[in-house]
C-alpha positions as CSV (number, residue, x, y, z in Angstrom):
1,X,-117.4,13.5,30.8
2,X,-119.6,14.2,27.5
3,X,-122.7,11.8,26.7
4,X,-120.4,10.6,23.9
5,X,-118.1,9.2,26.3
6,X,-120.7,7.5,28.9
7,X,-122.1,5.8,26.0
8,X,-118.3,4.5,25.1
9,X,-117.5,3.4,28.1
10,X,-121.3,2.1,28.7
11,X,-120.6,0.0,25.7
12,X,-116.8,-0.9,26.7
13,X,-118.1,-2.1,30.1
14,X,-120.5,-4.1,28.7
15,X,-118.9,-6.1,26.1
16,X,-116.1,-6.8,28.9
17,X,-119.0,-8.5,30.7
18,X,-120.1,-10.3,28.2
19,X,-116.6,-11.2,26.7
20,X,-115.6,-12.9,30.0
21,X,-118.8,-14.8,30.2
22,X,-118.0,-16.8,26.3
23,X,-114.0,-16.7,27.6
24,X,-112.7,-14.3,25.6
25,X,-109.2,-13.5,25.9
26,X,-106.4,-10.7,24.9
27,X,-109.1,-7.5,25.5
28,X,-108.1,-4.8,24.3
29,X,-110.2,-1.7,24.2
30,X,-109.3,1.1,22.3
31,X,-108.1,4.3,24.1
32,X,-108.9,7.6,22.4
33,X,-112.1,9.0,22.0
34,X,-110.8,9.3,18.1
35,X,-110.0,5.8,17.5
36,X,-111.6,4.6,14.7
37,X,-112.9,1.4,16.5
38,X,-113.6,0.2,19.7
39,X,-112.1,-3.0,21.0
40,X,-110.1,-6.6,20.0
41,X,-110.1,-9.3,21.0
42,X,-109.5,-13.4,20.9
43,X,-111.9,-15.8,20.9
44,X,-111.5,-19.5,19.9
45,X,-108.4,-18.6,18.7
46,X,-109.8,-15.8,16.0
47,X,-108.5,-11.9,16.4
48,X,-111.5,-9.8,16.1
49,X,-111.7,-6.5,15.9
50,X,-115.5,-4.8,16.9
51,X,-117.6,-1.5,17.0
52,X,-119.8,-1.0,19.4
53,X,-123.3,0.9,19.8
54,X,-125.4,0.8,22.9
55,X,-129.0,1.9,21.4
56,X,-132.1,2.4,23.0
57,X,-134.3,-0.7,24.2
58,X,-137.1,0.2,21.9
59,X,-135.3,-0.3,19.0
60,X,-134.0,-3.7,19.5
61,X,-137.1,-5.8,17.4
62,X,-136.2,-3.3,14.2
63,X,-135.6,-5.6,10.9
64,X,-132.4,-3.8,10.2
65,X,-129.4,-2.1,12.3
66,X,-127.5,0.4,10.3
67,X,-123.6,1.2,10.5
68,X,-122.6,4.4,9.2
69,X,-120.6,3.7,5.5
70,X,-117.2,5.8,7.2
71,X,-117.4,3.0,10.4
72,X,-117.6,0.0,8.2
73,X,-115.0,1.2,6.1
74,X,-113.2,1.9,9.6
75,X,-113.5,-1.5,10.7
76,X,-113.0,-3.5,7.2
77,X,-109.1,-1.6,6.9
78,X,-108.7,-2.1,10.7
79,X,-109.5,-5.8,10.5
80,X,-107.0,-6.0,7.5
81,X,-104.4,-3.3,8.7
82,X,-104.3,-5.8,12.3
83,X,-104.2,-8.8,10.9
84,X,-107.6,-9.6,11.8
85,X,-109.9,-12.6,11.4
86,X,-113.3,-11.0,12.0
87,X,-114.9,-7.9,12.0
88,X,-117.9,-7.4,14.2
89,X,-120.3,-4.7,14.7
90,X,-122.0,-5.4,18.4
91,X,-125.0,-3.8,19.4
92,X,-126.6,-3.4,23.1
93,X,-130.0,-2.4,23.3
94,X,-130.8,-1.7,27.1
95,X,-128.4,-3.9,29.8
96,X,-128.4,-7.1,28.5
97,X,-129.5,-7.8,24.7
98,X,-126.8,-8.2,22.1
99,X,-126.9,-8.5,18.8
């Protein structure tokens, strides 16, 4: 397994974990290393579709988090192409900050 793919499922693992704490339901991660996101799921009845990016701890208090212009565009036609309510972009810095 590449670094690529311990970071993927690094950040799989731990939006599970956090997803069953709020009582998220119908998880769905994304399977191939290719897919253009990462995971859906429910939650208060909204379909959301999410990238995730597990970042270093000492980045966390930066004033701005940047998604690359190819994965927003990703996510925006993957919200709409699903049927979608929400898009979100989920960062981890260290084990246990989101944002």
């Amino acid at each position: 397994m590449d670094n690529f793919q311990e970071l993927e499922n690094k950040g799989r693992t731990l939006l599970k974990s956090f997803l069953d704490q709020i009582g998220a339901t119908d998880q769905q991660p994304t399977t191939d290393k290719f897919d253009p996101v990462d995971y859906y799921f429910t939650y208060k009845g909204k379909k959301i579709v999410a990238e995730i990016k597990c970042r270093d701890i000492k980045y966390k208090d930066y004033d701005t988090h940047l998604i690359e212009d190819s994965k927003l565009k990703a996510l925006l036609k993957a919200k709409e192409d699903n049927g979608c309510d929400l898009a979100y972009y989920i960062n981890f810095f260290g084990e246990d900050i989101v944002y």
